[in-house]
C-alpha positions as CSV (number, residue, x, y, z in Angstrom):
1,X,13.6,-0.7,-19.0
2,X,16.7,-1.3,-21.3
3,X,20.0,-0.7,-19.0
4,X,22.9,0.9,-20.7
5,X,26.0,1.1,-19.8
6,X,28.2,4.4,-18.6
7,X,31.8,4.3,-19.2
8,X,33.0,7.1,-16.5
9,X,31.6,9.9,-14.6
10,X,32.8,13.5,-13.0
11,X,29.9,15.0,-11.9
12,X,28.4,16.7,-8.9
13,X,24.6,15.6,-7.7
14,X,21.7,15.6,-5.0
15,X,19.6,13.0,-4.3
16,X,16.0,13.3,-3.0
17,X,15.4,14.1,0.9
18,X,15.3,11.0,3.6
19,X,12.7,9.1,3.4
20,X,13.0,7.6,7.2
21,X,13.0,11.1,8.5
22,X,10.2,12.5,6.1
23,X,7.9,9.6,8.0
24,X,8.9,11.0,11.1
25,X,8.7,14.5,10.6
26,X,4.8,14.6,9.2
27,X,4.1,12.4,12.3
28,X,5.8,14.2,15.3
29,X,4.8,17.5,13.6
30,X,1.1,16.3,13.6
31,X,1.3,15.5,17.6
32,X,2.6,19.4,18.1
33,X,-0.1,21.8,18.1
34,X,0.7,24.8,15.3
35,X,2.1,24.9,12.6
36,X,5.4,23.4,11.7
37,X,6.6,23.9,7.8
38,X,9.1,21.0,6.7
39,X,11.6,21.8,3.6
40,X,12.5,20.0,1.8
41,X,10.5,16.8,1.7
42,X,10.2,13.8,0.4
43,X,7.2,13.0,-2.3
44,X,7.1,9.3,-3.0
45,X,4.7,6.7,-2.7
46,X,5.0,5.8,1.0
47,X,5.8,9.2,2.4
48,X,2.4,9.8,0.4
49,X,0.5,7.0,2.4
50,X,1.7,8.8,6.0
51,X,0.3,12.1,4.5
52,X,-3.1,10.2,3.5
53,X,-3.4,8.9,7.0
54,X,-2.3,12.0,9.1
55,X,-5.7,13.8,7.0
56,X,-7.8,11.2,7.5
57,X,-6.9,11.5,11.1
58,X,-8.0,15.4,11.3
59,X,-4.1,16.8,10.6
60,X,-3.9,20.0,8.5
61,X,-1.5,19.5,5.4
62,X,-0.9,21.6,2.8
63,X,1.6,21.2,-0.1
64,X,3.8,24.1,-0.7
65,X,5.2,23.9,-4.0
66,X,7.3,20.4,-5.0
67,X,9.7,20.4,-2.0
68,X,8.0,22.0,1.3
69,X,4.8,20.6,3.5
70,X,3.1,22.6,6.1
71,X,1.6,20.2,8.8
72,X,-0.9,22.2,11.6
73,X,-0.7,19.6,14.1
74,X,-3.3,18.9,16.6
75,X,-2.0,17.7,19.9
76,X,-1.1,14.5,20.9
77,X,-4.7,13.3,20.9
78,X,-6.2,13.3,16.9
79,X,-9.9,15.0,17.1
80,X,-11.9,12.1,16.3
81,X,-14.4,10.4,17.7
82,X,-15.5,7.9,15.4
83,X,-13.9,5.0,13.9
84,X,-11.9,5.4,10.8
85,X,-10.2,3.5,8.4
86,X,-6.7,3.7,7.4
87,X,-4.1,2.5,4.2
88,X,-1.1,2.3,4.6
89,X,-0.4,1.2,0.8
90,X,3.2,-0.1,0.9
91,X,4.8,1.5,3.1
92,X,5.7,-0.6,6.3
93,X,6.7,2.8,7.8
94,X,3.6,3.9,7.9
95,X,2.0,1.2,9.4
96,X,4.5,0.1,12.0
97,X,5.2,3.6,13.7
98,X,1.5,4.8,13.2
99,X,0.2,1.8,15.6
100,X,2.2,2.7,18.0
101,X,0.3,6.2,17.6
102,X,-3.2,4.9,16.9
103,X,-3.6,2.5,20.2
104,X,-3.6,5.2,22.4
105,X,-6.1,7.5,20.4
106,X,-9.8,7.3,21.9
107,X,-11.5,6.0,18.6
108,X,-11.3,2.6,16.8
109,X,-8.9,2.2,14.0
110,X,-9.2,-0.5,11.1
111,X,-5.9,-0.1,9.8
112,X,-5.7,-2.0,6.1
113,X,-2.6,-2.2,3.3
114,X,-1.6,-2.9,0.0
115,X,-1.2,-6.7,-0.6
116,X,2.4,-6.9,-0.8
117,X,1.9,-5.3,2.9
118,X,-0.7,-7.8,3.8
119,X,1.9,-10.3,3.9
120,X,4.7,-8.8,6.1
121,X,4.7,-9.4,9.5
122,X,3.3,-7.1,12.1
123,X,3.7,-9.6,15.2
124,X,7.2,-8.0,16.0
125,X,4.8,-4.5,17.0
126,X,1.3,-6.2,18.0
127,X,2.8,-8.5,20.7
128,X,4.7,-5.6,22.4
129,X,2.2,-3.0,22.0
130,X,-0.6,-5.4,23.7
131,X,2.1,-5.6,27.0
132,X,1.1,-2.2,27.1
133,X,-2.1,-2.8,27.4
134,X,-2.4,-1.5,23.9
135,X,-5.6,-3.4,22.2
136,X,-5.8,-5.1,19.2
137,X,-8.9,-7.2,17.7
138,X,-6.8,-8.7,14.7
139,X,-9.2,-10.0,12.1
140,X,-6.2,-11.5,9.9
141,X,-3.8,-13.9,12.3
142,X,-1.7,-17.2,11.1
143,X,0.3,-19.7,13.1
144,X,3.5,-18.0,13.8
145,X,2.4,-13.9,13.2
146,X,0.1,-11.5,13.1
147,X,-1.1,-9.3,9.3
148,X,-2.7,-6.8,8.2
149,X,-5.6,-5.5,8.1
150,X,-5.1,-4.9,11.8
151,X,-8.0,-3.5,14.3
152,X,-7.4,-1.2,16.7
153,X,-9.4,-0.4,19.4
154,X,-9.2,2.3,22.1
155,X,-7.4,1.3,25.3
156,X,-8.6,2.7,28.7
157,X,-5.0,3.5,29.9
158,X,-1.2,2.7,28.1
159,X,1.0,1.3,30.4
160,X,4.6,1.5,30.5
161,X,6.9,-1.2,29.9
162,X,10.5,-2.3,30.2
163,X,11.7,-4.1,26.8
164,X,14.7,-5.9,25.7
165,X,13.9,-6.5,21.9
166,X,15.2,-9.8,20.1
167,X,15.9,-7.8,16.8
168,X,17.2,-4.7,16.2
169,X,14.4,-2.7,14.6
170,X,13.9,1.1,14.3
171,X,10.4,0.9,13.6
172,X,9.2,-1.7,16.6
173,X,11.4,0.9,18.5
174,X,9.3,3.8,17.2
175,X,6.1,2.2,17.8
176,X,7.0,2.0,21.2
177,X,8.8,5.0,22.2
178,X,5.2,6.7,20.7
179,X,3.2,4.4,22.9
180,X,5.6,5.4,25.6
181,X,4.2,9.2,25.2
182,X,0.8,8.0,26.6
183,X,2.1,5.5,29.2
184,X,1.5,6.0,33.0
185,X,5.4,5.7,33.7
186,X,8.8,5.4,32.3
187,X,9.2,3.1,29.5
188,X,12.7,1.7,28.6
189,X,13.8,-0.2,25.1
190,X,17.2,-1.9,25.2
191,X,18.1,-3.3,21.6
192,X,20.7,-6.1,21.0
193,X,22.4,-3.3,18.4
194,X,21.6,0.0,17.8
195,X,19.4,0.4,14.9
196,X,18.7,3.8,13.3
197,X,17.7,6.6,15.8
198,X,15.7,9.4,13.5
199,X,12.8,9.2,16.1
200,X,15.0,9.8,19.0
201,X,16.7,12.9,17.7
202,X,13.4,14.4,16.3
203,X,11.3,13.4,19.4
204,X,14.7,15.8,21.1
205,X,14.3,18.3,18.6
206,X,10.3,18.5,19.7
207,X,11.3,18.8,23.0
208,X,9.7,15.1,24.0
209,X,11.0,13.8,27.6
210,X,13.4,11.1,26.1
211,X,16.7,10.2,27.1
212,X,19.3,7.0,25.8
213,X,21.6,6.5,28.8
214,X,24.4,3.2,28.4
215,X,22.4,2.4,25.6
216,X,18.6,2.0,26.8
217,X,16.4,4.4,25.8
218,X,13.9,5.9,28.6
219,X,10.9,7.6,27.6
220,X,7.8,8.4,29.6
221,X,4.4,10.5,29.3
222,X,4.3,13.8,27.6
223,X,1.6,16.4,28.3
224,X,2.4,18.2,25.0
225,X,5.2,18.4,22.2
226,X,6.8,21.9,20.8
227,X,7.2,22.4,17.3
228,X,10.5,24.4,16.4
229,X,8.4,25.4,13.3
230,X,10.6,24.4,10.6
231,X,12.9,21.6,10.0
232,X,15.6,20.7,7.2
233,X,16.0,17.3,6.0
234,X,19.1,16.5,4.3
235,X,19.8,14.0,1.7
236,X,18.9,10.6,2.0
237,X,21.4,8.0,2.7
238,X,19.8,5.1,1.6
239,X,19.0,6.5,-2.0
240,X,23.1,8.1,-2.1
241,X,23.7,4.6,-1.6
242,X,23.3,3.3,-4.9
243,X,25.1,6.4,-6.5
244,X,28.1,5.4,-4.3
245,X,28.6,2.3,-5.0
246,X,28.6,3.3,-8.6
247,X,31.2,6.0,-8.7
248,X,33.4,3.7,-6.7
249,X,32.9,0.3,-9.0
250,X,33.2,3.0,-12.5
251,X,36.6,3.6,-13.7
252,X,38.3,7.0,-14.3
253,X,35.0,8.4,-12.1
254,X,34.3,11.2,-9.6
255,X,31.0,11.7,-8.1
256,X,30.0,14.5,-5.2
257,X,26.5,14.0,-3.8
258,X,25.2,17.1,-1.5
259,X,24.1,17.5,1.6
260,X,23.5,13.7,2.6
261,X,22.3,12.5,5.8
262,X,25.4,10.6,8.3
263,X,23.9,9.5,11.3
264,X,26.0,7.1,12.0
265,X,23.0,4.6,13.1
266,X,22.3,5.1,9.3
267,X,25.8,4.7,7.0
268,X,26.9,2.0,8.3
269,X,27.6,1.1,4.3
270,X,30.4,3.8,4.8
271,X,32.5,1.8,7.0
272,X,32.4,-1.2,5.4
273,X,33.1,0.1,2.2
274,X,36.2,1.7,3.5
275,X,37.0,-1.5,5.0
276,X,37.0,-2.5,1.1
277,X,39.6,0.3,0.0
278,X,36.7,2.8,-1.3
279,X,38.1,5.9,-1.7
280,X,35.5,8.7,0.2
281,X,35.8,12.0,1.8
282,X,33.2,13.7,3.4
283,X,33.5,17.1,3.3
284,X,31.1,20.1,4.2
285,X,30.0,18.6,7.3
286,X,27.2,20.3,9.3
287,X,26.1,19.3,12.5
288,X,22.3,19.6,13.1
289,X,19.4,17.6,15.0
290,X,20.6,15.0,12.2
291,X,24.5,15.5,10.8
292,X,24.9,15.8,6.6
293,X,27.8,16.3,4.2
294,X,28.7,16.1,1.2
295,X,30.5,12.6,0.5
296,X,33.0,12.8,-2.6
297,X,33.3,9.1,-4.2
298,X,36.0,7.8,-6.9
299,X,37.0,4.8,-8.6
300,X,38.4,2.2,-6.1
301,X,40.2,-1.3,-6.2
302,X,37.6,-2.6,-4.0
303,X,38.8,-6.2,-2.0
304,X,36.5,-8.3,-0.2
305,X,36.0,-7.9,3.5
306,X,33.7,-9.5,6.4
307,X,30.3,-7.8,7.6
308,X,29.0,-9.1,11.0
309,X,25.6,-9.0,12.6
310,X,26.3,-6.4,14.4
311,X,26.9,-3.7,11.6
312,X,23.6,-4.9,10.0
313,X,20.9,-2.6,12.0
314,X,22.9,0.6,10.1
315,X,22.8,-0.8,6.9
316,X,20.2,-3.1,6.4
317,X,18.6,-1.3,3.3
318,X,22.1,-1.2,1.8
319,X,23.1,-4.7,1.4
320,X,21.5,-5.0,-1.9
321,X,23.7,-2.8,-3.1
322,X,26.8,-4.0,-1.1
323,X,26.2,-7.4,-3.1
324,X,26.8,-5.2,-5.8
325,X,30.0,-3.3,-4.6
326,X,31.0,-7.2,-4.0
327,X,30.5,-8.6,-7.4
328,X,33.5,-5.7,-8.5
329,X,36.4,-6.4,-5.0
330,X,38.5,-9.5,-5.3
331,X,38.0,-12.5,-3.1
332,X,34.9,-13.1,-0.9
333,X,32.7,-10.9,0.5
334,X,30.7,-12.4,2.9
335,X,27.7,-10.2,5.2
336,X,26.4,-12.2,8.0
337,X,22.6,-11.7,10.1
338,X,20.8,-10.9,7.6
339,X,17.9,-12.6,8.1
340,X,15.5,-9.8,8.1
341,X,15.9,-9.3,4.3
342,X,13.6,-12.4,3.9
343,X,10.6,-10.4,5.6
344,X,10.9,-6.7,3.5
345,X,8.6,-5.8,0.3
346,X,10.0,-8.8,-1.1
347,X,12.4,-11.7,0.0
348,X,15.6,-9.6,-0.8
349,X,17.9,-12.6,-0.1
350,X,16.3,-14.2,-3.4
351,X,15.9,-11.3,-5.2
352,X,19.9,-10.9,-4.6
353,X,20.8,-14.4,-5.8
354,X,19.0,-14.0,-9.0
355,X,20.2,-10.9,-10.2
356,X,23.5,-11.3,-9.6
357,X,23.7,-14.9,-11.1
358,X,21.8,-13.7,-13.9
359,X,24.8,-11.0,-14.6
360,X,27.5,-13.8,-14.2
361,X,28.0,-13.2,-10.4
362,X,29.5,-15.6,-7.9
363,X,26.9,-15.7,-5.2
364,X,25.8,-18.0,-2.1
365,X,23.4,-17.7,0.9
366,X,22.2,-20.4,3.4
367,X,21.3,-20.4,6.9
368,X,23.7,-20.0,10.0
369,X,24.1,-20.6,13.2
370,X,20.9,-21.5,16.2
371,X,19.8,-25.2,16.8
372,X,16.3,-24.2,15.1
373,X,14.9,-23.1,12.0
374,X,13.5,-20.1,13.4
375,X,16.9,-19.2,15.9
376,X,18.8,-19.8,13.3
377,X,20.2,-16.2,11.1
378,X,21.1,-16.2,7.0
379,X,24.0,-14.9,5.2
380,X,25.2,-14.1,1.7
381,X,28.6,-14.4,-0.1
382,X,29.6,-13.0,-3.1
383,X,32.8,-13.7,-4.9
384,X,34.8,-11.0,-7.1
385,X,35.3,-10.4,-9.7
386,X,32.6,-11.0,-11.8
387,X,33.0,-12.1,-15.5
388,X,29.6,-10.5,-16.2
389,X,27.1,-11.0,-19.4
390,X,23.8,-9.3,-20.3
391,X,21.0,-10.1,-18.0
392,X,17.2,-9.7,-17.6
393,X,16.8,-8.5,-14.5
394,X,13.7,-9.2,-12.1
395,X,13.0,-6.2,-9.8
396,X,10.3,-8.3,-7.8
397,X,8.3,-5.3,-7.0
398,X,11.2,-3.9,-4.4
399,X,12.5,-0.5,-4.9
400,X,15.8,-1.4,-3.5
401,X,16.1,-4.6,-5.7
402,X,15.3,-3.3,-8.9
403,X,17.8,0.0,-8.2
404,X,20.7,-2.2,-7.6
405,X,20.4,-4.5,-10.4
406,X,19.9,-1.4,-12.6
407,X,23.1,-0.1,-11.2
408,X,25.1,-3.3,-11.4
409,X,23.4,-3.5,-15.3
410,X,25.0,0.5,-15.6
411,X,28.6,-0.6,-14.5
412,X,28.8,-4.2,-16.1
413,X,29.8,-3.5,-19.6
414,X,27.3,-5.5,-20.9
415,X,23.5,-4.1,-22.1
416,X,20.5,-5.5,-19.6
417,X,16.7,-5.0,-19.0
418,X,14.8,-5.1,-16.2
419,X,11.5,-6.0,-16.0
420,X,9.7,-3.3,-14.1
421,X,10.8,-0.1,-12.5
422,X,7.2,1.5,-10.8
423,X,8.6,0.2,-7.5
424,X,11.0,2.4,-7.8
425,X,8.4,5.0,-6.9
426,X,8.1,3.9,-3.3
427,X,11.0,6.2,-2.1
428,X,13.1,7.3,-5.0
429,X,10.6,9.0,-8.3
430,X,13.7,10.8,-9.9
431,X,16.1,7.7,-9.7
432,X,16.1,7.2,-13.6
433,X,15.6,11.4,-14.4
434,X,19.3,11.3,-11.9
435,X,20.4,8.2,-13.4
436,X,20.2,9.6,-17.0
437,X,21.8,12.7,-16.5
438,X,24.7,10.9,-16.2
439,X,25.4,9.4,-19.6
């Protein structure tokens, strides 16, 4: 894709619906029995893969037009009796909440991926899960983790567990608090930070026995889930992200994007760009089971600030596009415990490095702190401004990657290309139909 660059805009958008909560509503809506019709939703590759699953699984979907899905659900128990097989394609999502679903069913479950899933780690919910009593026959293992394909087999009783997780992980804590719905007791998750809670609140909003008191989350057995019947699901964050970044690094620009989601477990990339001087309002604010507004962006003299571990969990898909924001604020930006960037579709810490030196950024990452190599966290610095030049841009098969190198590429002054933008696919299909309607 040749990357061209936009002097200034003033315009008012909407990005695609939330990709995190489109997971979640197709699977709690599939564990209600009835009908529960969700508008609008998100169609992209790995909300796609959840969808293929939920069918093969017995769970009545049906497609209403290009933003709505009506999902009959069938109880917490899926009517099948047989083994079946499962692809998750790509989407870690899929795979990581779903297991926590699938080792409580009462048929076995050989649960394959893509290959670029076949090489992230699946330890992190196997090891937990099995204290549970969940069981797993694992037909793929290596020194230090567990991969897919993984092999699920039915357990003769869930039981409950009290956890105190090492990382900070919304999806190891959804696989869990799933499991927890089938456990004999009362299962509690304390996390070292709070990472993003869209299966709490829509658990709530299903009327799931689940409570977060001081900060641990207690869940226990449920004999059934209600559906309210329909659900909204504002804008996503993540995929705002990159448009905010740009009307902020743009000069002479103005840019409103609708109805985006707020949680505050998920923008954490609003406070730290505030921190930076980035001029945002958010205005139009409703409060339901998730919050959304509408966030109004212009230019900003951005300066460098400090990110700590502890902010990561609510921001951890940004930073790609933080890097970014950093390449345009004076001094150095520097975002620490960030280690878990080396383990998503692709090692995001490298993919960083490469596309901003190839556009003339400043950037550095190494290792930090712990006496071992595998206690020990990463960071990234970036130093601004940037003097930047044309670049060819490698996307490395990670949406994330190859949307903020096409934005950096939009807001450098200088023509680029990147290599190949089908990733893109995997949780924003209208990014370049949006991006063009800008010029």
């Amino acid at each position: 894709m040749k990357i061209k660059p936009i002097a200034k805009i003033n315009k008012i958008i909407k990005v695609p619906p939330d990709k995190s909560i489109s997971h979640r509503a197709v699977i709690i809506s599939s564990l209600a029995r009835g009908k529960t019709l969700i508008k609008p939703f998100l169609r992209s590759d790995d909300t796609r893969a959840t969808i293929d699953c939920l069918k093969k699984l017995g769970v009545g979907v049906k497609f209403l037009g290009k933003i709505s899905v009506l999902i009959r659900g069938t109880g917490l128990y899926f009517p099948k009796k047989k083994k079946v097989t499962l692809n998750a394609g790509e989407s870690g999502t899929t795979m990581r909440i779903l297991t926590g679903i699938l080792c409580a069913q009462k048929f076995a479950v050989d649960f394959k991926a893509a290959a670029a899933l076949n090489k992230r780690p699946m330890g992190r919910v196997v090891w937990p899960l099995t204290k549970m009593n969940a069981n797993f026959m694992n037909r793929s293992q290596r020194a230090k983790d567990i991969y897919p394909p993984l092999l699920i087999r039915p357990s003769k009783r869930i039981k409950a567990g009290k956890f105190k997780l090492k990382i900070a992980s919304a999806q190891v804590k959804s696989a869990l608090i799933f499991a927890s719905l089938y456990a004999d007791k009362i299962t509690t998750i304390k996390e070292p930070y709070r990472s993003r809670d869209h299966t709490e609140r829509m658990l709530k909003l299903f009327k799931a026995p689940i409570a977060i008191k001081k900060g641990v989350i207690h869940s226990k057995s449920a004999a059934n889930l209600k559906s309210p019947r329909k659900i909204f699901i504002p804008s996503d964050f993540s995929s705002a992200a990159f448009f905010i970044v740009l009307g902020l690094i743009l000069k002479n620009s103005k840019l409103t994007i609708k109805d985006v989601n707020i949680n505050p477990s998920r923008a954490g990339l609003l406070r730290v760009l505030k921190r930076m001087g980035a001029k945002i309002k958010i205005i139009n604010k409703k409060n339901n089971y998730e919050p959304y507004a509408d966030i109004e962006v212009k230019s900003s003299k951005l300066k460098a600030v400090e990110v700590k571990p502890s902010e990561i969990p609510a921001m951890i898909d940004e930073i790609p596009i933080l890097c970014v924001a950093a390449c345009f604020a004076k001094g150095k930006t520097t975002v620490w415990g960030v280690k878990e960037l080396k383990v998503k579709e692709t090692d995001r810490i490298k993919a960083i490095k490469t596309n901003l030196k190839a556009a003339g950024g400043k950037v550095s990452a190494g290792t930090c702190g712990g006496r071992t190599s595998s206690s020990r966290d990463w960071f990234i610095s970036v130093r601004g401004p940037a003097k930047f030049k044309s670049a060819k841009f490698l996307s490395f098969s990670d949406h994330r990657t190859a949307m903020s190198a096409i934005i950096l590429g939009v807001a450098s002054g200088k023509s680029s290309i990147i290599d190949d933008t089908t990733c893109i696919n995997k949780s924003f299909p209208e990014f370049k139909s949006l991006l063009k309607s800008l010029y």
